[in-house]
C-alpha atoms as one frame of an Amber mdcrd trajectory, in Angstrom:
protein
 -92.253  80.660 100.591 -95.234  81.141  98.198 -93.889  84.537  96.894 -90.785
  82.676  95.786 -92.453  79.725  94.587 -94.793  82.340  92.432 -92.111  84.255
  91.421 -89.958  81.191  90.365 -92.710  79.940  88.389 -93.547  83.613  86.652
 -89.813  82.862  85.461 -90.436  79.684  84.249 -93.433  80.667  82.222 -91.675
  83.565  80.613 -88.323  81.453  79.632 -91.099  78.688  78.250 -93.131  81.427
  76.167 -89.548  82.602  74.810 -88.900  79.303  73.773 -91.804  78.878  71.788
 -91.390  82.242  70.621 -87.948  81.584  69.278 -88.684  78.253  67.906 -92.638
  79.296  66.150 -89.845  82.041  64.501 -89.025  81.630  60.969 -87.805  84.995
  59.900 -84.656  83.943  60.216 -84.434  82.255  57.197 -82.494  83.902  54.890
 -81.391  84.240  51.036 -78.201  82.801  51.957 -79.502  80.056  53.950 -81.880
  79.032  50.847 -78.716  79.122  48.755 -76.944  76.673  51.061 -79.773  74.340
  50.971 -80.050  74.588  46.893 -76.223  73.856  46.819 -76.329  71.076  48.867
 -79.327  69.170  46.917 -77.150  70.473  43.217 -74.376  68.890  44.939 -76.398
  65.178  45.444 -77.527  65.073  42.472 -74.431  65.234  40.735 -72.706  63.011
  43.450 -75.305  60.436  42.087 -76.070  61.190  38.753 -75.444  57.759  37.304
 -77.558  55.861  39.984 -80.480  58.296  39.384 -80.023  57.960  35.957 -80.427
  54.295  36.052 -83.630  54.305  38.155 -85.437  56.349  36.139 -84.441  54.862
  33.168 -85.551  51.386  34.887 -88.688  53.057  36.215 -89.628  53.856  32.407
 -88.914  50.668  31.168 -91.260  49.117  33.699 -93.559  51.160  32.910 -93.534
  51.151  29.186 -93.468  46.886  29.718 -96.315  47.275  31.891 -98.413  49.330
  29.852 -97.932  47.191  26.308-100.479  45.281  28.128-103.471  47.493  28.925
């Protein structure tokens, strides 16, 4: 019984370290997959271009209002 219990352990141990192994991995990230993520944040932007247009046109008024007073 304690052979199998070590032995079933052993293989729990080596699945966990492969785990970590695969997951602490980050050579998989590729050209392609930087691509995807630049296309997706190019394709936000333009989905709301007029919103962030008007915040940061608010965000400058503001601050040009505020700083008439300093």
């Amino acid at each position: 019984m304690k052979e199998f219990m070590n032995k079933v352990t052993g293989k729990i141990r080596r699945k966990w370290l492969h785990i970590r192994m695969v997951i602490e991995d980050n050579s998989g990230l590729s050209v392609v997959e930087m691509i995807l993520i630049l296309v997706v944040i190019i394709a936000l932007v333009l989905i709301f271009k007029n919103q962030l247009i008007s915040l940061v046109n608010s965000i400058f008024d503001k601050i040009t209002s505020e700083s008439a007073g300093i």
